[in-house]
PDB file of N, CA, C and O in Angstrom:
ATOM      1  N   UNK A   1      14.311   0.227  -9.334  1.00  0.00           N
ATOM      2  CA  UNK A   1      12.958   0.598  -9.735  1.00  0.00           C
ATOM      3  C   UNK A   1      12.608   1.944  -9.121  1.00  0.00           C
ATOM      4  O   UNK A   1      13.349   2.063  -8.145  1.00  0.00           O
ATOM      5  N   UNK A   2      11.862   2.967  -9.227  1.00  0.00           N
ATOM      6  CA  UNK A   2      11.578   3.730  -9.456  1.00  0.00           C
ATOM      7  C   UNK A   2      10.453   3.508  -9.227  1.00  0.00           C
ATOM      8  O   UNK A   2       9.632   3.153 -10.073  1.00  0.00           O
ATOM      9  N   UNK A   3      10.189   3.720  -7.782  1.00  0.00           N
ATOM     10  CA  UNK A   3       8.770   3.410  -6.608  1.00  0.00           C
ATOM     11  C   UNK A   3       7.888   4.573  -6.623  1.00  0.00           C
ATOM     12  O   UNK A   3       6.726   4.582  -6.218  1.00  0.00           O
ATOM     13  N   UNK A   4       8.740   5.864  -7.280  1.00  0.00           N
ATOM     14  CA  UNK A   4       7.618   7.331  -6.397  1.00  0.00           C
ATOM     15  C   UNK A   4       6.188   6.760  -6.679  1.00  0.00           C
ATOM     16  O   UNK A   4       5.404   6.544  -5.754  1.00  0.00           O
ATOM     17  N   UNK A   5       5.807   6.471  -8.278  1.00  0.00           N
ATOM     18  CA  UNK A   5       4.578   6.218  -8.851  1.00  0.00           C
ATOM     19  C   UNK A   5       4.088   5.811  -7.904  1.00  0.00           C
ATOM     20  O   UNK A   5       3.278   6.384  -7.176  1.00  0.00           O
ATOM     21  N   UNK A   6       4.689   4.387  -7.771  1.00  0.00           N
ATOM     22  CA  UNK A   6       3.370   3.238  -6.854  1.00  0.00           C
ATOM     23  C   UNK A   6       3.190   3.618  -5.468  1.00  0.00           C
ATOM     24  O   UNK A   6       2.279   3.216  -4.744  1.00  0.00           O
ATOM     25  N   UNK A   7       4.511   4.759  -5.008  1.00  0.00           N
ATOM     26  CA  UNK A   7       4.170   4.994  -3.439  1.00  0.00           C
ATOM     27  C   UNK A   7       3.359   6.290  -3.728  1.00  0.00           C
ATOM     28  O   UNK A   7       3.025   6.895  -2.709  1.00  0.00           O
ATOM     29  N   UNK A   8       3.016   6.779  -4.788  1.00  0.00           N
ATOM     30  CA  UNK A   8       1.996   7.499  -4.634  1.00  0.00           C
ATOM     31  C   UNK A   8       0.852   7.288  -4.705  1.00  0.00           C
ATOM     32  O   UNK A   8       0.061   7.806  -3.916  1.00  0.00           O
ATOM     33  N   UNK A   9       0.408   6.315  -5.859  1.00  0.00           N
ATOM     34  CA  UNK A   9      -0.634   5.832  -6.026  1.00  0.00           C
ATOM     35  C   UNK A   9      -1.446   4.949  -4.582  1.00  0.00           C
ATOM     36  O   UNK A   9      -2.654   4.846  -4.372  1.00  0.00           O
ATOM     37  N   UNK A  10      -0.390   4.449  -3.825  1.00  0.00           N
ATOM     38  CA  UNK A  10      -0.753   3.802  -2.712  1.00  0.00           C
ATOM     39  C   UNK A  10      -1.101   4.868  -1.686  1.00  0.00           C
ATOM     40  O   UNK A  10      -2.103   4.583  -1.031  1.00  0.00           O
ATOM     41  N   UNK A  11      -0.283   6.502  -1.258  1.00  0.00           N
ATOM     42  CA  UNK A  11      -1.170   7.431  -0.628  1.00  0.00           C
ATOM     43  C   UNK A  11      -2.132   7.787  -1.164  1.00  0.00           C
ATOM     44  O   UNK A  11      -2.929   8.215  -0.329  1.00  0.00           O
ATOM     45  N   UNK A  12      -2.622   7.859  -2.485  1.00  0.00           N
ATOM     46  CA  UNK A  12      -3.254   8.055  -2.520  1.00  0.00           C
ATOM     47  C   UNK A  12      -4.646   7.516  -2.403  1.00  0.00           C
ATOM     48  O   UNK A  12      -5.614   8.163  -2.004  1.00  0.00           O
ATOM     49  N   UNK A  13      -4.651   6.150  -2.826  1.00  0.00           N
ATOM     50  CA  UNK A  13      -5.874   5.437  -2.520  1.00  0.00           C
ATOM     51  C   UNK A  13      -5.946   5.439  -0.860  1.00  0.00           C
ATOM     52  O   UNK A  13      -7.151   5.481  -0.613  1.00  0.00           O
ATOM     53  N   UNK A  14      -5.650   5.429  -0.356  1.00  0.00           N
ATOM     54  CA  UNK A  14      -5.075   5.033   1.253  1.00  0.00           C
ATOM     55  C   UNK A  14      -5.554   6.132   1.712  1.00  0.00           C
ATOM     56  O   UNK A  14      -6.346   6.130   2.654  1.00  0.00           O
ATOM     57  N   UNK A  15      -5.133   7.268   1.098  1.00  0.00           N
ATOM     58  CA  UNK A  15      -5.692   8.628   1.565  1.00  0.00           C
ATOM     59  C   UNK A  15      -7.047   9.150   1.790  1.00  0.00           C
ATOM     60  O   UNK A  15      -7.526   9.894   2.646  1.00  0.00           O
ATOM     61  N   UNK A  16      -7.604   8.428   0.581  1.00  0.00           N
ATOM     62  CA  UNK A  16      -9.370   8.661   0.643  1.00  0.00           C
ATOM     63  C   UNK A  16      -9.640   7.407   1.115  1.00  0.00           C
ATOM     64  O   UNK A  16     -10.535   6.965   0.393  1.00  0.00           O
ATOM     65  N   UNK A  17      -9.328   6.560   1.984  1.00  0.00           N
ATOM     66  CA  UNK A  17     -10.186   5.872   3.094  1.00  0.00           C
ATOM     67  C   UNK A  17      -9.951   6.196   4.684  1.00  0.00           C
ATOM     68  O   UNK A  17     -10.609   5.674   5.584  1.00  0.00           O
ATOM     69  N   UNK A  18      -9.369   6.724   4.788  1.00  0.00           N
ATOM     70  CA  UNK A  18      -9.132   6.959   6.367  1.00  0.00           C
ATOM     71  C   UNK A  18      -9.264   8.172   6.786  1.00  0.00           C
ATOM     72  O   UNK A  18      -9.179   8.992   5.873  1.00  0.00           O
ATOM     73  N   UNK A  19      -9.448   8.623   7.859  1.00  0.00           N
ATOM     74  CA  UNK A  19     -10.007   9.720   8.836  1.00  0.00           C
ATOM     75  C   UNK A  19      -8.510  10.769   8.684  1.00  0.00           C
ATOM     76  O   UNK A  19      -8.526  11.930   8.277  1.00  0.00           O
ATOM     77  N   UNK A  20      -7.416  10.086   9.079  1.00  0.00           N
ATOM     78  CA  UNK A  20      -6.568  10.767   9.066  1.00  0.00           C
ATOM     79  C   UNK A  20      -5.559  10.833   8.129  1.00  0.00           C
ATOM     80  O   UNK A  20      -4.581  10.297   8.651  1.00  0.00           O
ATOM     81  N   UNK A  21      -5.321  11.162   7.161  1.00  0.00           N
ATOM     82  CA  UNK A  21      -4.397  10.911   6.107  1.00  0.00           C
ATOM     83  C   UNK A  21      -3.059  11.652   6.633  1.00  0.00           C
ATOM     84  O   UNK A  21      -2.012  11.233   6.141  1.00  0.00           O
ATOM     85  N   UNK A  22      -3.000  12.330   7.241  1.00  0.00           N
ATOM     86  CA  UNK A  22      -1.531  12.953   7.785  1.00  0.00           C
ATOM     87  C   UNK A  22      -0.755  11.839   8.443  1.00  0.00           C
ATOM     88  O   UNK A  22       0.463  11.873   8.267  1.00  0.00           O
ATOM     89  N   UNK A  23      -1.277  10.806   9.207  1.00  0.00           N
ATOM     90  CA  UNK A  23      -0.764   9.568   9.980  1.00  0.00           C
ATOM     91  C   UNK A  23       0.060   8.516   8.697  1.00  0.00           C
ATOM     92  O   UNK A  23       0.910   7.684   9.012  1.00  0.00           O
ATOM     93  N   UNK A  24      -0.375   8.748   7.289  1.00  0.00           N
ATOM     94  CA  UNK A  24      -0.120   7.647   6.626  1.00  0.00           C
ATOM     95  C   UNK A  24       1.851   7.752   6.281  1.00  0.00           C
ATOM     96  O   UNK A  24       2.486   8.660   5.745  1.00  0.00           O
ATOM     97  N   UNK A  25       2.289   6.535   6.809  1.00  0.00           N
ATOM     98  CA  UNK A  25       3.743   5.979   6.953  1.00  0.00           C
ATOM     99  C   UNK A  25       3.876   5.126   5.622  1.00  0.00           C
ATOM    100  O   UNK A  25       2.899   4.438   5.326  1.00  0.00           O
ATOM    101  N   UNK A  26       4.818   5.104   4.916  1.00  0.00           N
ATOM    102  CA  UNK A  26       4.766   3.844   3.731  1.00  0.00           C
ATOM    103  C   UNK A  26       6.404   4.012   3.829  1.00  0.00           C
ATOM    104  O   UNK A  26       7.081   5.024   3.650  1.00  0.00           O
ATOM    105  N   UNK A  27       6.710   2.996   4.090  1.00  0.00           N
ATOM    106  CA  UNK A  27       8.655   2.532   3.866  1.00  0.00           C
ATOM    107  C   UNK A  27       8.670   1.555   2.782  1.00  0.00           C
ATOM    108  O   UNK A  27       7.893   0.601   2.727  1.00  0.00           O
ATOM    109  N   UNK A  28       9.386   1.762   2.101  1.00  0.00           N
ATOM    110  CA  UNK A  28      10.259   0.928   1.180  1.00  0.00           C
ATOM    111  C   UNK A  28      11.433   0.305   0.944  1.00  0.00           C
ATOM    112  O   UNK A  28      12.574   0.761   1.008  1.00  0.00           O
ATOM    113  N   UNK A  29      11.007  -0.908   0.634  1.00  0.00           N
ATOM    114  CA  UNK A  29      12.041  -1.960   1.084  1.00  0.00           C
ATOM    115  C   UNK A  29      12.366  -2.231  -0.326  1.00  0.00           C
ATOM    116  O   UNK A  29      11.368  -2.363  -1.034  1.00  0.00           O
ATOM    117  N   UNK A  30      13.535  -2.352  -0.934  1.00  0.00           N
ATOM    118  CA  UNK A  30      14.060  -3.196  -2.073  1.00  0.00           C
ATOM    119  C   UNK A  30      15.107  -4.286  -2.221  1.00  0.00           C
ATOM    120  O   UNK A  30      16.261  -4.231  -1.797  1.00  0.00           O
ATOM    121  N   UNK A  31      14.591  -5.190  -2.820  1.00  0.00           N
ATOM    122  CA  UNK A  31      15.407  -6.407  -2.287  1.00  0.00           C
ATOM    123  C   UNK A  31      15.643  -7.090  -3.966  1.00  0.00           C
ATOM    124  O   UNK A  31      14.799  -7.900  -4.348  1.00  0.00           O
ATOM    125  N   UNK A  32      16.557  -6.800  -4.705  1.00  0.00           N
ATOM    126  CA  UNK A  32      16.550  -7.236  -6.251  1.00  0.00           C
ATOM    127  C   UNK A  32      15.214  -6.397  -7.066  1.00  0.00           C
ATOM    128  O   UNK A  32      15.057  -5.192  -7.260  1.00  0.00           O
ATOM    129  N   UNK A  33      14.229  -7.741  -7.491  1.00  0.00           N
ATOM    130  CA  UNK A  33      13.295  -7.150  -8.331  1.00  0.00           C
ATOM    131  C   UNK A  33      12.020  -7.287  -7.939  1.00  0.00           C
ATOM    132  O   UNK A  33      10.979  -7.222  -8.593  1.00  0.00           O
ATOM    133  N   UNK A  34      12.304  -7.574  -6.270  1.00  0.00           N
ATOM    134  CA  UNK A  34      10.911  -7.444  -5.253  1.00  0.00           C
ATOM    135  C   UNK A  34      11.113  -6.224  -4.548  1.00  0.00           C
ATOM    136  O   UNK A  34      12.140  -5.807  -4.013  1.00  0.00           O
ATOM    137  N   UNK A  35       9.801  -5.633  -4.640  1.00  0.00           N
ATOM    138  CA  UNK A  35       9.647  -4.179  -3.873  1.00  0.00           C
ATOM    139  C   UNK A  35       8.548  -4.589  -2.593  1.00  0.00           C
ATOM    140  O   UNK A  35       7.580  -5.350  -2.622  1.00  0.00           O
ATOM    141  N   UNK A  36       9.046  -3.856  -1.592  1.00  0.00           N
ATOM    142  CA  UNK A  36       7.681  -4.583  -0.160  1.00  0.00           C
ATOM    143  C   UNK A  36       7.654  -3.387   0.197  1.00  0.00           C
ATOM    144  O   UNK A  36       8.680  -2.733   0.383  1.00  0.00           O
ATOM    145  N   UNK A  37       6.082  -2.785   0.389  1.00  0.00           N
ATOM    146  CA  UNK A  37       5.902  -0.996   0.979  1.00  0.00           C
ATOM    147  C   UNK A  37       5.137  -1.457   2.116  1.00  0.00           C
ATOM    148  O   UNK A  37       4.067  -2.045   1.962  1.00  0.00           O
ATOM    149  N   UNK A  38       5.577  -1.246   3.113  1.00  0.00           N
ATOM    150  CA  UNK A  38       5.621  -1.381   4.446  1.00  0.00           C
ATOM    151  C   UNK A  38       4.196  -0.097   4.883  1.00  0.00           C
ATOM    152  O   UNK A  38       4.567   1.073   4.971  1.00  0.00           O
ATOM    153  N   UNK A  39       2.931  -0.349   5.082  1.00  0.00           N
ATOM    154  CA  UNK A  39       1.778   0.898   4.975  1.00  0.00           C
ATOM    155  C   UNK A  39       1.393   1.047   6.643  1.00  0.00           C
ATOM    156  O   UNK A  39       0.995   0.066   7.272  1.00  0.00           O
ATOM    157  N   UNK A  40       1.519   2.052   7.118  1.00  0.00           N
ATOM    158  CA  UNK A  40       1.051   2.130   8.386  1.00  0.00           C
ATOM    159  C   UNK A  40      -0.046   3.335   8.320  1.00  0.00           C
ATOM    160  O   UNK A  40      -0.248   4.177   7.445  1.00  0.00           O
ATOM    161  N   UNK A  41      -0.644   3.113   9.505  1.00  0.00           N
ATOM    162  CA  UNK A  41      -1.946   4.324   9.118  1.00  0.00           C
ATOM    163  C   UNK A  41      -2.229   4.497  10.821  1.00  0.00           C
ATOM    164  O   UNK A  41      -1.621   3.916  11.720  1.00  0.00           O
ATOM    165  N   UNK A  42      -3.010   5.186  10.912  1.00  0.00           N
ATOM    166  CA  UNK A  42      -3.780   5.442  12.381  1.00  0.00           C
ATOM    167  C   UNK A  42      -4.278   4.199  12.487  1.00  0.00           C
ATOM    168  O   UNK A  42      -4.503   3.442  11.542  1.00  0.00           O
ATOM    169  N   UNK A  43      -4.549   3.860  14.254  1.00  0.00           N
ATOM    170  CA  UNK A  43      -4.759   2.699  14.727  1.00  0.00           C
ATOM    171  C   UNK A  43      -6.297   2.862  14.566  1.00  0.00           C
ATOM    172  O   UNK A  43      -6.859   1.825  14.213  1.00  0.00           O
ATOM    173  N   UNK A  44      -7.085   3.934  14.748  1.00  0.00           N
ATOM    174  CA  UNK A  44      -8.432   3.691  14.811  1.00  0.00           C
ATOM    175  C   UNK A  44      -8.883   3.921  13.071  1.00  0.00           C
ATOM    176  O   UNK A  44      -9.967   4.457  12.840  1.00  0.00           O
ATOM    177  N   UNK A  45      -7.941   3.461  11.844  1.00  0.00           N
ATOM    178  CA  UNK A  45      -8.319   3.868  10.523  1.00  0.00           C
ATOM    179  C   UNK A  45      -7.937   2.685  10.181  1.00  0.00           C
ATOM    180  O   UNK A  45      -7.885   2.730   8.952  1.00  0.00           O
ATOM    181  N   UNK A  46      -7.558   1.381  10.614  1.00  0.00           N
ATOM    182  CA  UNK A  46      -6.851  -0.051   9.950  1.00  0.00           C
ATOM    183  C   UNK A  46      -7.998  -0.350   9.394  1.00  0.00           C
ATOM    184  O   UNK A  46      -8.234  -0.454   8.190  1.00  0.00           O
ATOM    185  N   UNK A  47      -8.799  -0.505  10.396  1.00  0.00           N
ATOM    186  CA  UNK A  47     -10.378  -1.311   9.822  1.00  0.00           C
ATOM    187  C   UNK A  47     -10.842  -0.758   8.500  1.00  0.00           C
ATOM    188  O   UNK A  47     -11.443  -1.348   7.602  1.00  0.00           O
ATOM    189  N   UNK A  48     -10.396   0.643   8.567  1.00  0.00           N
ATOM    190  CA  UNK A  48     -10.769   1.050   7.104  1.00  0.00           C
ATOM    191  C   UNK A  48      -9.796   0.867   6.434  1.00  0.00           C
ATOM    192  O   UNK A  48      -9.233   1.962   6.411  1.00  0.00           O
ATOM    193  N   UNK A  49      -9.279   0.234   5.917  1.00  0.00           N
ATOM    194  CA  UNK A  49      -7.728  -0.200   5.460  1.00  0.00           C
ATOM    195  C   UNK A  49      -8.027  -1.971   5.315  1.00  0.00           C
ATOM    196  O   UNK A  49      -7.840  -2.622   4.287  1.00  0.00           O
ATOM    197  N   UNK A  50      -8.324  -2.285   6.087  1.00  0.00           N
ATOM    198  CA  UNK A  50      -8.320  -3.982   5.598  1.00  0.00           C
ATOM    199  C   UNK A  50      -9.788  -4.493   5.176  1.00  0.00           C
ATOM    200  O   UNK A  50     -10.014  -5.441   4.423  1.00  0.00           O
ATOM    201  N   UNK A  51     -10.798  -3.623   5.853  1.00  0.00           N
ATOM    202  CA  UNK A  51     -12.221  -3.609   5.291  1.00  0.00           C
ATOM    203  C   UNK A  51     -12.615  -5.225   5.447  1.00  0.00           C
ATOM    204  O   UNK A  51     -11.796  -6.136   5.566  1.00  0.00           O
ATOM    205  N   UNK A  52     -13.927  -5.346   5.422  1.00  0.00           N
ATOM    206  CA  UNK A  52     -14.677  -6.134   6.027  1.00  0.00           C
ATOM    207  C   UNK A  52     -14.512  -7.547   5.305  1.00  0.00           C
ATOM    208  O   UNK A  52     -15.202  -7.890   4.345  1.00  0.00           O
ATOM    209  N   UNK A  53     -13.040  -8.688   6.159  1.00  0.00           N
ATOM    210  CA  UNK A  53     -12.920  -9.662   5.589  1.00  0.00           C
ATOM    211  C   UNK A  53     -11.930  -9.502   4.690  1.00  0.00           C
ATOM    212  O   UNK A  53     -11.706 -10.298   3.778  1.00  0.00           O
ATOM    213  N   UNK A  54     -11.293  -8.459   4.914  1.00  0.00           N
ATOM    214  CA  UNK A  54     -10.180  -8.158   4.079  1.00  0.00           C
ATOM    215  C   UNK A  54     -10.155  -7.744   2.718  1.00  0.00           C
ATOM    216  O   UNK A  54      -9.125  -7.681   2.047  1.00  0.00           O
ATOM    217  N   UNK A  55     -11.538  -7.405   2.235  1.00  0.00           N
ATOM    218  CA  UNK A  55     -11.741  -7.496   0.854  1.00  0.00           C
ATOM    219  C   UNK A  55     -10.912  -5.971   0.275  1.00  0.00           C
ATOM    220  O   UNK A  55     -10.126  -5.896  -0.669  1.00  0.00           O
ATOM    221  N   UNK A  56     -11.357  -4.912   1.125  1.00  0.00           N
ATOM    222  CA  UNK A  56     -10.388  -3.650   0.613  1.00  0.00           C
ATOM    223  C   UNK A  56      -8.634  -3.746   0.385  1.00  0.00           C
ATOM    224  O   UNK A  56      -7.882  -3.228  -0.440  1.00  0.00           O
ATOM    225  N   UNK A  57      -8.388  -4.793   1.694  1.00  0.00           N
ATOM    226  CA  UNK A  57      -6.700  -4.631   1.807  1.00  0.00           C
ATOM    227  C   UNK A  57      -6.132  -6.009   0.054  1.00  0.00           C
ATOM    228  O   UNK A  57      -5.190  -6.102  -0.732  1.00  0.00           O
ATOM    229  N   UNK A  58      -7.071  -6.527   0.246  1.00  0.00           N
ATOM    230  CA  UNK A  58      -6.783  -7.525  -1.288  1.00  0.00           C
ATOM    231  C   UNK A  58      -6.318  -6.682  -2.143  1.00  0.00           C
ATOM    232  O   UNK A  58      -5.240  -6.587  -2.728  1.00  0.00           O
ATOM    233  N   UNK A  59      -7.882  -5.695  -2.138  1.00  0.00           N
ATOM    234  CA  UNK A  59      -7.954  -4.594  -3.480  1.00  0.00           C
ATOM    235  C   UNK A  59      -6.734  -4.205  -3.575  1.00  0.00           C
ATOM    236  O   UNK A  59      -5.978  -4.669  -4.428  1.00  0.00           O
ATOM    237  N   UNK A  60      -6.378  -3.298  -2.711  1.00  0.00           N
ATOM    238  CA  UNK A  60      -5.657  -2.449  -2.211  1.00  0.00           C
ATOM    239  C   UNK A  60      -4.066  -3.524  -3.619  1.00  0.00           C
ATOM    240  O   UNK A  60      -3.597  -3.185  -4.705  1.00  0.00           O
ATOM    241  N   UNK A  61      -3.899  -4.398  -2.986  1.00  0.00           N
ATOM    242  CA  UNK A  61      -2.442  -5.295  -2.981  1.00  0.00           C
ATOM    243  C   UNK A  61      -2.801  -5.921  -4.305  1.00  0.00           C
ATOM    244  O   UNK A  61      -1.840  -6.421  -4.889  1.00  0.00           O
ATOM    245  N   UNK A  62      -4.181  -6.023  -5.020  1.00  0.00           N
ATOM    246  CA  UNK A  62      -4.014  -6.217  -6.350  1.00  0.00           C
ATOM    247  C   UNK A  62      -3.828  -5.208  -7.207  1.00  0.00           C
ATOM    248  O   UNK A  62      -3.404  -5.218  -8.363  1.00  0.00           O
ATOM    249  N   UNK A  63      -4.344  -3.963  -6.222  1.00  0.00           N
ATOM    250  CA  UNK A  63      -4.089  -2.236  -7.407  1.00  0.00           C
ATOM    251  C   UNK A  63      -2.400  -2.447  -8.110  1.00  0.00           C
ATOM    252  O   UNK A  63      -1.900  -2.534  -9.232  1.00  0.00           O
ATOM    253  N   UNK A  64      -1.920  -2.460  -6.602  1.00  0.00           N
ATOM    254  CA  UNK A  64      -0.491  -2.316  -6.518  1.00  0.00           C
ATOM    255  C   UNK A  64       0.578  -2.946  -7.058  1.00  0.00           C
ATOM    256  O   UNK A  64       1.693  -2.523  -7.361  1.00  0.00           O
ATOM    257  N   UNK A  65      -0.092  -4.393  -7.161  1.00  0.00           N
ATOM    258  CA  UNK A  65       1.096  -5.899  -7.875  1.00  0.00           C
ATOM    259  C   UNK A  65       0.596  -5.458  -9.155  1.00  0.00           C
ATOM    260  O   UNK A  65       1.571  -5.510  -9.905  1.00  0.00           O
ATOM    261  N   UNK A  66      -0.321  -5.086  -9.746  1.00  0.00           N
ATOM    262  CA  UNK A  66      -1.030  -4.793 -11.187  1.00  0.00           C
ATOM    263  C   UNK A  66       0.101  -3.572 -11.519  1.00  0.00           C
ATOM    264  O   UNK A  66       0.817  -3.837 -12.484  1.00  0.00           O
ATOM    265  N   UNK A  67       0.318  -2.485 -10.964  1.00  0.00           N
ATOM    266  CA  UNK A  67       0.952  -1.609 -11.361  1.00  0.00           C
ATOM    267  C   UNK A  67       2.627  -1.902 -11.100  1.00  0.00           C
ATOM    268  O   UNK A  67       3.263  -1.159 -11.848  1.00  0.00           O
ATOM    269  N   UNK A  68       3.504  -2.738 -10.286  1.00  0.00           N
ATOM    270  CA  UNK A  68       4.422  -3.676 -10.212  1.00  0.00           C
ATOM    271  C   UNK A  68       4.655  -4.252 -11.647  1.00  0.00           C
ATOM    272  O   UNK A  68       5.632  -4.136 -12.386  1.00  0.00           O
ATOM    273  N   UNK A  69       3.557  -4.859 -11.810  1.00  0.00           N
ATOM    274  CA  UNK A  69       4.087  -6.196 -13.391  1.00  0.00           C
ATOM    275  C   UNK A  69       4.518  -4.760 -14.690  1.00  0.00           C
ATOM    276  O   UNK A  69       5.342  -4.824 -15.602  1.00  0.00           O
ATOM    277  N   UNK A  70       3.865  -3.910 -14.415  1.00  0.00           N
ATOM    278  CA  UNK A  70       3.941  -2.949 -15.787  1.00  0.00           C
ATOM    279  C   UNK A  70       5.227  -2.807 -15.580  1.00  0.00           C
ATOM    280  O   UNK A  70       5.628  -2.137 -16.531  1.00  0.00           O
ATOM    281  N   UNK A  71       6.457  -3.148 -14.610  1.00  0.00           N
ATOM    282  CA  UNK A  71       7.322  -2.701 -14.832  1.00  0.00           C
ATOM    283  C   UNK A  71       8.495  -3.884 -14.392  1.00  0.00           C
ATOM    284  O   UNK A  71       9.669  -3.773 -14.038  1.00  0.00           O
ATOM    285  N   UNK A  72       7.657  -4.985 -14.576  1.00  0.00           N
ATOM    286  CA  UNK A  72       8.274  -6.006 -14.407  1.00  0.00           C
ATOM    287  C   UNK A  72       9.085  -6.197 -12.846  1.00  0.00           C
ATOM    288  O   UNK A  72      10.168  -6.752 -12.662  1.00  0.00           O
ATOM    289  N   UNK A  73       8.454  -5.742 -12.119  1.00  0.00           N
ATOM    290  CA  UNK A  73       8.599  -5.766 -10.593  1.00  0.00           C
ATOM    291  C   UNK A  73       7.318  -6.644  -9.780  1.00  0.00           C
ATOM    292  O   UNK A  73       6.159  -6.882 -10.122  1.00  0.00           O
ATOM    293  N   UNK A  74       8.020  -6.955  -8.691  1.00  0.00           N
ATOM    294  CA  UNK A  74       7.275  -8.127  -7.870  1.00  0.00           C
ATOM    295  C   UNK A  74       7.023  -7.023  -6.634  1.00  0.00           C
ATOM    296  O   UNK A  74       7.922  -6.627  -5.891  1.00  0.00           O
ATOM    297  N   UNK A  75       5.727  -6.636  -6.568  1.00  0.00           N
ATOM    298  CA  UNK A  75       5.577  -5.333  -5.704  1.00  0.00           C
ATOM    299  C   UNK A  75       4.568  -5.615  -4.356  1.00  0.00           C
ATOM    300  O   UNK A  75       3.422  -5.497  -4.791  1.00  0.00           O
ATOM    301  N   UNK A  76       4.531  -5.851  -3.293  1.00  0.00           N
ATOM    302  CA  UNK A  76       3.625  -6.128  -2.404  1.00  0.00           C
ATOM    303  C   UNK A  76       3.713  -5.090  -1.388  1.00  0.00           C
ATOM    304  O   UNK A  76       4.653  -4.348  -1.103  1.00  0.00           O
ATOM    305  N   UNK A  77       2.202  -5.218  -0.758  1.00  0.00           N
ATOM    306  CA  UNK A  77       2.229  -4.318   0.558  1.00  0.00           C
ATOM    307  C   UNK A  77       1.579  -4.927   1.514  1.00  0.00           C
ATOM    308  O   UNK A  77       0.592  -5.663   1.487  1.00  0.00           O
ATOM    309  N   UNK A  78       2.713  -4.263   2.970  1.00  0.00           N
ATOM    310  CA  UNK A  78       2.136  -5.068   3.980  1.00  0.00           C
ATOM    311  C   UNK A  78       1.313  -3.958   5.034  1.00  0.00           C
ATOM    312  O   UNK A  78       1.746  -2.829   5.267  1.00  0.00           O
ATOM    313  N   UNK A  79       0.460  -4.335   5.425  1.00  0.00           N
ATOM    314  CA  UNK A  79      -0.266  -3.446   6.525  1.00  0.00           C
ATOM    315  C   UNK A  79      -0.105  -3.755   7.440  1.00  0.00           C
ATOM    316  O   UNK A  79      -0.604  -4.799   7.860  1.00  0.00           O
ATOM    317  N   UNK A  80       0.752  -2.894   8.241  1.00  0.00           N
ATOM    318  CA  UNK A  80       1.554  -2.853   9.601  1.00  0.00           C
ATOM    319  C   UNK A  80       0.639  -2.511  10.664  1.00  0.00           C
ATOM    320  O   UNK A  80      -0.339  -1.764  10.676  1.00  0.00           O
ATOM    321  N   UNK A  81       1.194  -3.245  11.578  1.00  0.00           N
ATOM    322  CA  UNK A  81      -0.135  -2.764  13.124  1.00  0.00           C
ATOM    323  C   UNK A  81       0.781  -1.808  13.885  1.00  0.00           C
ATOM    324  O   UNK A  81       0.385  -1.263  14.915  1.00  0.00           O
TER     325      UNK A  81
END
């Protein structure tokens, strides 16, 4: 699969929530026809990243599995401490 898209689309949303966007880390893992993007960010920018109750980091991981199925990939992201 052919990740640039979704690892861009993921700096980019990622990018306009946090203080520091130069800090943002994303690794990619491929394992068959599951993709796992590994998201790290500044320690004082998580909170803006998992948002209150987790409701942003959901968003975030439904943007991403939504843009996954278009290509018939099983796509998740994990937010790394």
């Amino acid at each position: 699969m052919d990740t640039t898209g979704v690892k861009e689309m993921l700096t980019y949303v990622v990018g306009n929530l946090v203080e520091h966007p130069e800090e943002i880390r994303i690794e990619v893992l491929e394992n068959g026809s599951s993709v796992t993007l590994q998201l790290r960010v500044a320690a004082d920018d998580m909170g803006r990243v998992i948002g209150r109750n987790g409701r942003i980091a959901k968003e975030i991981r439904t943007l991403i599995k939504a843009m996954g199925q278009r290509e018939d990939k099983r796509v998740m992201v994990d937010i790394m401490d």
